[in-house]
Every structure is written in C-alpha cells, then in structure tokens.
C-alpha positions as CSV (number, residue, x, y, z in Angstrom):
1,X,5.2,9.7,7.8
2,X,4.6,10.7,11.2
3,X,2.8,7.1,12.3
4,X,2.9,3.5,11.5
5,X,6.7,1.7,11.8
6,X,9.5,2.9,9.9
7,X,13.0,0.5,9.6
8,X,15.7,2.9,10.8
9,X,19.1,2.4,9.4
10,X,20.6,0.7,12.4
11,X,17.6,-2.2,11.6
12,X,15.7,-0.9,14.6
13,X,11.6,0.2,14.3
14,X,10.0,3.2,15.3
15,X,6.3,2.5,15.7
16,X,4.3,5.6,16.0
17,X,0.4,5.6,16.6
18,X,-1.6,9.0,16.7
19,X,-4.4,8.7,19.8
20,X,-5.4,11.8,20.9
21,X,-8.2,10.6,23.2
22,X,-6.4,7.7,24.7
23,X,-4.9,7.7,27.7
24,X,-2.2,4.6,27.6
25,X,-1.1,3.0,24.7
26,X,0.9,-0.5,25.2
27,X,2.7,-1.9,22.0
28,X,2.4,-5.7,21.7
29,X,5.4,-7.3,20.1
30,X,5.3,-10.6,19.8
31,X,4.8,-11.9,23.4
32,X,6.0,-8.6,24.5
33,X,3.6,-5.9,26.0
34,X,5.9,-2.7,26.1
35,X,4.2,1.0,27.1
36,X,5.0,3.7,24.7
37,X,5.4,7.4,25.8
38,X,2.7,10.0,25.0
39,X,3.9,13.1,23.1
40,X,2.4,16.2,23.2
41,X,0.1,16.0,20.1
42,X,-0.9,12.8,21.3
43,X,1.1,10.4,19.1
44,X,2.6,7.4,21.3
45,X,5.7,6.7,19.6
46,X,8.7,4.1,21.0
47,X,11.8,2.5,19.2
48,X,13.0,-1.1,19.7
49,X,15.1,-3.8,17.9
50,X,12.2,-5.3,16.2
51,X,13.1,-5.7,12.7
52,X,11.4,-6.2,9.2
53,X,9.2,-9.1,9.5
54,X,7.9,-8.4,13.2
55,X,4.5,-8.5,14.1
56,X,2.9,-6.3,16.9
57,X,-0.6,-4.6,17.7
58,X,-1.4,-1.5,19.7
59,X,-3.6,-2.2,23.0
60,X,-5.5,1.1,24.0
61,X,-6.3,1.7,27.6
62,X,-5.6,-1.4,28.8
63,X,-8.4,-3.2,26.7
64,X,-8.6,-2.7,22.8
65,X,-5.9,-4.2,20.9
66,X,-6.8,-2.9,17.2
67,X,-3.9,-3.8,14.4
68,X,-1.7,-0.5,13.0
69,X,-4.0,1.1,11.0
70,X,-1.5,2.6,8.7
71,X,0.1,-0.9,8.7
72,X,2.0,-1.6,5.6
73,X,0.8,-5.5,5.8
74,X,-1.5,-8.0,7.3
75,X,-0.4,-11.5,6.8
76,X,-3.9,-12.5,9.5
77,X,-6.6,-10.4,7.9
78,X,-8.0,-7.3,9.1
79,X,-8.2,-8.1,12.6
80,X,-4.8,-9.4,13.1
81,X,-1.3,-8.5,14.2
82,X,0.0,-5.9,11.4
83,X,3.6,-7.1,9.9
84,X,6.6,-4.4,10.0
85,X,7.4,-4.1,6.5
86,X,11.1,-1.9,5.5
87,X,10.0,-0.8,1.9
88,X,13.5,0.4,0.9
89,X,14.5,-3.2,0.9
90,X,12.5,-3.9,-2.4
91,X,15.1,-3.2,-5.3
92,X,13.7,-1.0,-8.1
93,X,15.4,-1.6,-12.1
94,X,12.3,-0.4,-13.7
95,X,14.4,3.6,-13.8
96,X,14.3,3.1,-17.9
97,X,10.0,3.2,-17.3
98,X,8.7,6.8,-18.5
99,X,5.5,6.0,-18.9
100,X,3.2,6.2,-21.9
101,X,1.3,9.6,-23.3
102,X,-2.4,9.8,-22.6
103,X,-3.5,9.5,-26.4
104,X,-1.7,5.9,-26.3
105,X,-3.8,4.5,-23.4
106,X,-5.9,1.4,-23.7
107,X,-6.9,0.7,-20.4
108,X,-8.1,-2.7,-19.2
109,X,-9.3,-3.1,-15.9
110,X,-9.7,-6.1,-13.8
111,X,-9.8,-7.8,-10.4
112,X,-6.5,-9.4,-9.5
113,X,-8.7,-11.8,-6.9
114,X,-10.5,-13.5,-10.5
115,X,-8.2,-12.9,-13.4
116,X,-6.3,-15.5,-12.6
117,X,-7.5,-19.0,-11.0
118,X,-4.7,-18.3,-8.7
119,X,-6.2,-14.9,-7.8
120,X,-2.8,-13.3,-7.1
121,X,-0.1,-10.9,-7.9
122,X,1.9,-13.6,-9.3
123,X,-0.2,-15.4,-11.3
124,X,-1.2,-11.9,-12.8
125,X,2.1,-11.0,-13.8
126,X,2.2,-14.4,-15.6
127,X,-1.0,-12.8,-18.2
128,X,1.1,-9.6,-18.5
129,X,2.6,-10.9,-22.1
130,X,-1.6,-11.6,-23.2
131,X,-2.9,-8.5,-22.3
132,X,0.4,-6.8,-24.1
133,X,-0.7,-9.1,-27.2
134,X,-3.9,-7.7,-26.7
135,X,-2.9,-4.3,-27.2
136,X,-3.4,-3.1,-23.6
137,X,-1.0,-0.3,-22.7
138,X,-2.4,0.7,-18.8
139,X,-3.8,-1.6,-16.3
140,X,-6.6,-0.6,-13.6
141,X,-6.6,-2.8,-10.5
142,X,-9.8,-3.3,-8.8
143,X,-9.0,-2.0,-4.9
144,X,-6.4,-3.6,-3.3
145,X,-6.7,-2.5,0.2
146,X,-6.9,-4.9,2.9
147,X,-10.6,-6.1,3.4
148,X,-12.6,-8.5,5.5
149,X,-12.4,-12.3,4.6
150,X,-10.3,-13.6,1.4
151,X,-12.0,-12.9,-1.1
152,X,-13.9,-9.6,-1.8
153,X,-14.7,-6.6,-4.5
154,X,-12.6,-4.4,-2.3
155,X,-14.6,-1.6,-1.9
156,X,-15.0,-1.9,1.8
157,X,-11.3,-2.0,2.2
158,X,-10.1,-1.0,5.3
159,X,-6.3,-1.1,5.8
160,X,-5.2,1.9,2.9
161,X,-1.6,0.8,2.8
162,X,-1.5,-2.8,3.2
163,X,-2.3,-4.5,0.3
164,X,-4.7,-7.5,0.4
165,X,-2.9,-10.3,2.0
166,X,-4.9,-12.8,-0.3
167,X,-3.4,-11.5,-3.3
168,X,0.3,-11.5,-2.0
169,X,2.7,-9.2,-0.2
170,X,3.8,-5.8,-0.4
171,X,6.6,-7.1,-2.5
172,X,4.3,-9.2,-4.8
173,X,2.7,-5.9,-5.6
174,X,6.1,-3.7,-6.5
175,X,7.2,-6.9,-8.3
176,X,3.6,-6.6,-10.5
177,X,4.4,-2.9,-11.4
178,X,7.7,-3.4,-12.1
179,X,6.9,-6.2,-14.8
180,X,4.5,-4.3,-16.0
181,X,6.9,-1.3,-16.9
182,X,9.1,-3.7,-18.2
183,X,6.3,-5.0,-20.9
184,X,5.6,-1.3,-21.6
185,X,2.4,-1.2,-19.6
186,X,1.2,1.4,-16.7
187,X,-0.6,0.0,-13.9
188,X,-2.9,1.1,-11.6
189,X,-5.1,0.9,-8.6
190,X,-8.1,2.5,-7.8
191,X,-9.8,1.8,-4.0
192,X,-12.7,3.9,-2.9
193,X,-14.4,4.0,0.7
194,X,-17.7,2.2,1.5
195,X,-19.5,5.9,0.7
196,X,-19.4,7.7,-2.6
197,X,-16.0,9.3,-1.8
198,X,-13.7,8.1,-3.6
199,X,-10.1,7.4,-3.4
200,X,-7.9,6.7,-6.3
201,X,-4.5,5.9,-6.5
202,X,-2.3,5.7,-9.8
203,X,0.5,3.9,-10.5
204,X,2.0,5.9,-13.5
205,X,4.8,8.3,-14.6
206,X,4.5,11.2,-16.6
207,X,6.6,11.1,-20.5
208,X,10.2,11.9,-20.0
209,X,10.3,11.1,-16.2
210,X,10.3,8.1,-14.0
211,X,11.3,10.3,-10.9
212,X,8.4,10.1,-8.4
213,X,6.6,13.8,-7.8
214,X,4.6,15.0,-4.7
215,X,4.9,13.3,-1.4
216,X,4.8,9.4,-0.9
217,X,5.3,7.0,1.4
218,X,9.4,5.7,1.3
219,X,9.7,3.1,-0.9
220,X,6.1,3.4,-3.0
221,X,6.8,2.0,-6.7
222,X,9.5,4.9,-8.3
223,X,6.6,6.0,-10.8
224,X,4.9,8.7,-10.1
225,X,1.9,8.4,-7.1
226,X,-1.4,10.0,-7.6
227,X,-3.7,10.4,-4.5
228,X,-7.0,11.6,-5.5
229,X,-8.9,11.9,-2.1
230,X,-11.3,12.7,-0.3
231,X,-11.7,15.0,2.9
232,X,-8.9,14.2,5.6
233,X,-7.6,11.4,3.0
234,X,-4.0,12.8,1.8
235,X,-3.2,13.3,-1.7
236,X,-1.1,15.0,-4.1
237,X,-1.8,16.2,-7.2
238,X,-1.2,15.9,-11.1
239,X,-2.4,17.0,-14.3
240,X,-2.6,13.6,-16.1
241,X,-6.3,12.4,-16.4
242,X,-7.3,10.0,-14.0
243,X,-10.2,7.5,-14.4
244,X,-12.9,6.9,-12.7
C-alpha cells in the first residue's frame, strides 16, 4: 500500500503518511522526533531501522501528533502511539481451507467483546468446538476496528486496519481464522461507519480455492478478502453473497 509502515526485507520500516495540506510532517519514534521528506503527491514517506514492534506517531506542523491512521495496531487505544506490525511474520497452515458452498451456511453471529467472559480472540477460539457441535458452519464477527474505550459495539470504529486492541492482537485475530478453518468453519467480520454506509469485510474462500483473489493488504488471512465499501473506502469484488 502506498501509506502506513511496511517491514522491508532487510528488517528496516518505511512509514508513509499521505498529507496533502500539511506543510511538515515529523515522525515520532520512540523518543525520536525525525522529519520526513514531502513527495510530490504529498505523501511524507522516510525509512529507518525501526523494526516490528516499534511504536511512533506522526506530528503535523509542528503541533498535532495523531496516531497512523492506517496503523495495523494500537496497543494504547485510539489516541495512542500506533505499533509497526510485519504481517508476513504470522505463519499460515490453514492452505487445506477451501471454504464451504453457500447452500451449507449456517451463520452465527456474535460479539467477540461478550461471547466469552474473557471477551477475546483467545477465549473465542476456545468455543470454536461448541458452535461446530452446534452445527454452525460461518461465523460473523461484530466490527472489530479499533474504537474509543475497551469496550464498545464497534460501530464507531475508527482505526480500519488495526483490530481492537481489547480483544487481542493482529496475530490473535489470524490465529482465530486459522482455527476456525481448521474446525471447518468460515469466519467473518463485518464493521460499518458511524453513518449508514456500510463497510463489510469477509473472511472466506470460494470452493476449490484457498488462494486469496483481488487486492489485499500483505499478509491478510490467505482466504479470500471481500471489501464491500463505501465511497473513497477500497474494496474488491466477488460474486459470493455477503450479508448484511
């Protein structure tokens, strides 16, 4: 993508943010304030030897610091420092997944924040075998993106690729939709904006392929990634039903 951080081979991060109207943009990196050069189409990119695990903020002219906001985690809430997360270190084994035909689906959806009196990715993956015994074969996560305060329905989340901190990390996450595949299951999540558009995201893979179609973000789960979006949200496409 051409903004947030991306882990380069060599370990090193490029952090990109897109800022048109600002005129300076300083990364903050640890106790580090570092200026990053403009580009022409007003992205400030800069490369350094931060690694996965870093945290940083942007400050813009000088004053606002504001977290990334196509920050991949946020270990302080909404407001914090974002977290630089390399997705291509998560190991996927779920390549014998190929989903499950849309005349098979019993969907069951839920909130991962009260399913559980953990609230958490773990402890849902611990309920996987019940809702299996249940007959469930897709699961439909409440939103997931990162909102204000620890505990919330989600749909005022702001943060679109950082999943909410309270529930567990990034890796937590890919962990829950690999399990799931393993017990047979799809799984799901569906976020929408504070408005009536809506944003939907599925976590699926059509029969007879678990190759990833369209474009995602590097190291999404290997199903297949379904953007449903609104205006100026990016999506691709498919031509398996989606709910809601």
């Amino acid at each position: 993508m051409p903004f947030g951080t991306e882990v380069l081979e060599d370990g090193r991060t490029r952090f990109s943010l897109w800022a048109p109207a600002a005129e300076t943009v300083n990364l903050i990196l640890g106790e580090d304030t570092i200026p990053m050069p403009r580009e022409e189409n007003g992205t400030f990119s800069l490369t350094t030897e931060a690694g996965a695990g870093a945290r940083y903020r942007f400050r813009i002219d000088g004053e606002q610091e504001v977290p990334d906001p196509a920050s991949r985690s946020q270990p302080e809430e909404v407001h914090g420092a974002s977290e630089v997360i390399d997705p291509g270190s998560f190991v996927w084994q779920d390549q014998h997944w190929e989903g499950r035909p849309w005349e098979e689906v019993v969907l069951y959806e839920l909130h991962v924040g009260t399913f559980t009196p953990e609230g958490t990715f773990a402890g849902f993956k611990e309920k996987l075998d019940y809702l299996v015994e249940l007959g469930v074969t897709a699961i439909e996560l409440m939103p997931l993106s990162e909102f204000p305060g620890r505990r919330n329905w989600g749909y005022d989340g702001v943060l679109p690729f950082a999943p909410e901190s309270a529930y567990g990390t990034p890796d937590d996450f890919k962990d829950l939709v690999q399990t799931a595949h393993d017990r047979a299951s799809s799984s799901s999540s569906m976020s929408y904006t504070t408005t009536s558009a809506q944003r939907a995201t599925t976590f699926r893979s059509t029969p007879r392929s678990s190759s990833p179609t369209g474009t995602t973000r590097r190291g999404e789960p290997r199903s297949t990634l379904t953007a449903r979006a609104a205006t100026g949200c990016a999506s691709t496409s498919s031509t398996t039903p989606s709910t809601g």
